[in-house]
N, C-alpha and C positions, 0 to 999 in steps of 0.2 A: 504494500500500500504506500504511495503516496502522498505526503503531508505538504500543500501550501497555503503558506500566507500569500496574502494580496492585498495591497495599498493603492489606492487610485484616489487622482487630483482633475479635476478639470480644470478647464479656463477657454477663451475662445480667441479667432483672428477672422480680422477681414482683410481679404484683397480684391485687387483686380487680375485678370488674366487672361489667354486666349489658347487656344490649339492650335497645335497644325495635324491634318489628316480628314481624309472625304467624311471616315465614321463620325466626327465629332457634328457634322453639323449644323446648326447655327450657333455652335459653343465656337466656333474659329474666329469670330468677334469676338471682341473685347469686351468682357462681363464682370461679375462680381460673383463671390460668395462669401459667406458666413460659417467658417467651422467651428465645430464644440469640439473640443480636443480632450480625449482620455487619456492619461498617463499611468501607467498600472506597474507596480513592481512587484515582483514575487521574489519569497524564499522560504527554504525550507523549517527556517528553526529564528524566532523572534530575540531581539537582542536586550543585551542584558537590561534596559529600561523594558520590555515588553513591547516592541515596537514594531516594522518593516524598517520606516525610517522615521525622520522627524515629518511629519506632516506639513508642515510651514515652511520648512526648505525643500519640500519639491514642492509645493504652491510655487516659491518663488522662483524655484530652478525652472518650471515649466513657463510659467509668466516672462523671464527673461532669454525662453530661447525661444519666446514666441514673438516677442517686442521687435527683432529686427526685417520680421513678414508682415507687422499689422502693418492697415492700408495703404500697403504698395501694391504697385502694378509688377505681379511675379514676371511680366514680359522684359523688364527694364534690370532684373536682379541676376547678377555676373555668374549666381551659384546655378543659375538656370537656365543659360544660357544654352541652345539647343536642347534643350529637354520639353516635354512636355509636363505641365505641371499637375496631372491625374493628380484625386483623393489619394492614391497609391504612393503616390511620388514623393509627397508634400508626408506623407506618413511616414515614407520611410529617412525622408530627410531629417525632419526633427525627430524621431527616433536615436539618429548616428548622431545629433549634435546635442542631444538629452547624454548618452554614451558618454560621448566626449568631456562632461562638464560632471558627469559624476566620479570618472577615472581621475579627475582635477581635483575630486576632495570638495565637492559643492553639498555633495549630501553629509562631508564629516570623514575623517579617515579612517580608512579600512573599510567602507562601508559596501562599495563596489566587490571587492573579495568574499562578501556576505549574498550576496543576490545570485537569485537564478535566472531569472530575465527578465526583461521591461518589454513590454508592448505601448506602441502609440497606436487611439482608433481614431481617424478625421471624419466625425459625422456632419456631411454636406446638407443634410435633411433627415425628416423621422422617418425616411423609408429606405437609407442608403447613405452606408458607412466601408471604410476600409483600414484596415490596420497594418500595421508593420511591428513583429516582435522579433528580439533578438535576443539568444539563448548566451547570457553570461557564466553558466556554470563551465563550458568547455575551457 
C-alpha cells in the first residue's frame, strides 16, 4: 500500500495569446484567458511540524512564479517564442519553474529531498483542464 500526503494552493493569471495551426481555429487571433492554477505536492511521510510544507510559502512560491505571465500577451514573451502556448504548455512551464524555485530553498531546506512530486493543473474553464506532474522521488 501506498501512503500520500497532498498539499494544494491555488491562485490564478490572465493573459493574452494566439496559435499557430488550421486545428486551432478562430483561437489563431489574438485572445485572452483566465486560468485557476492548482499547485499540488505530495509525499510520503509529513515533516517533523506535521506538514507537506509550509502552506504560505507555496501561496507565495506559486503567486510569484505566476507574476511574470499575469497580463501579458504570451505572443511577445522570449520563453515562448515559437511555441504554442496550449493549457498543456503553460502547465508544464510553470511546473519546471515551481521545480526550479523549490530546489532554490523557496519552500525551506531540504524540503525538495522530502517530496515525491508536484503537479501543476491550468483550469481554462469548468469543463477543461490540463496538468503537468513531475515525479521528484527519482
Amino acid at each position: 500500500m501506498t501512503i500520500m500526503f497532498r498539499l494544494t494552493v491555488r491562485d490564478h493569471f490572465m493573459i493574452a495569446h494566439s496559435f499557430r495551426g488550421e486545428m486551432f481555429g478562430p483561437a489563431r487571433r489574438l485572445h485572452g484567458a483566465t486560468y485557476v492554477v492548482d499547485l499540488e505536492l505530495r509525499r510520503r511521510d509529513l515533516d517533523r511540524d506535521g506538514v507537506v510544507a509550509d502552506i504560505g510559502r507555496l501561496g507565495e512560491l506559486l503567486k510569484d512564479t505566476l507574476a511574470p505571465l499575469n497580463y501579458r500577451n504570451l505572443d511577445e514573451v522570449e520563453d515562448f517564442s515559437g511555441v504554442n502556448t496550449t493549457t498543456e504548455e503553460l502547465a508544464r512551464f510553470i511546473a519546471l519553474r515551481v521545480v526550479e524555485r523549490v530546489e532554490a530553498g523557496a519552500l525551506g531546506e531540504g524540503v525538495v529531498e522530502t517530496l515525491h512530486s508536484l503537479q501543476v493543473t491550468l483550469r481554462e474553464s469548468h469543463v477543461a483542464w490540463a496538468s503537468f506532474e513531475v515525479d521528484l522521488a527519482g
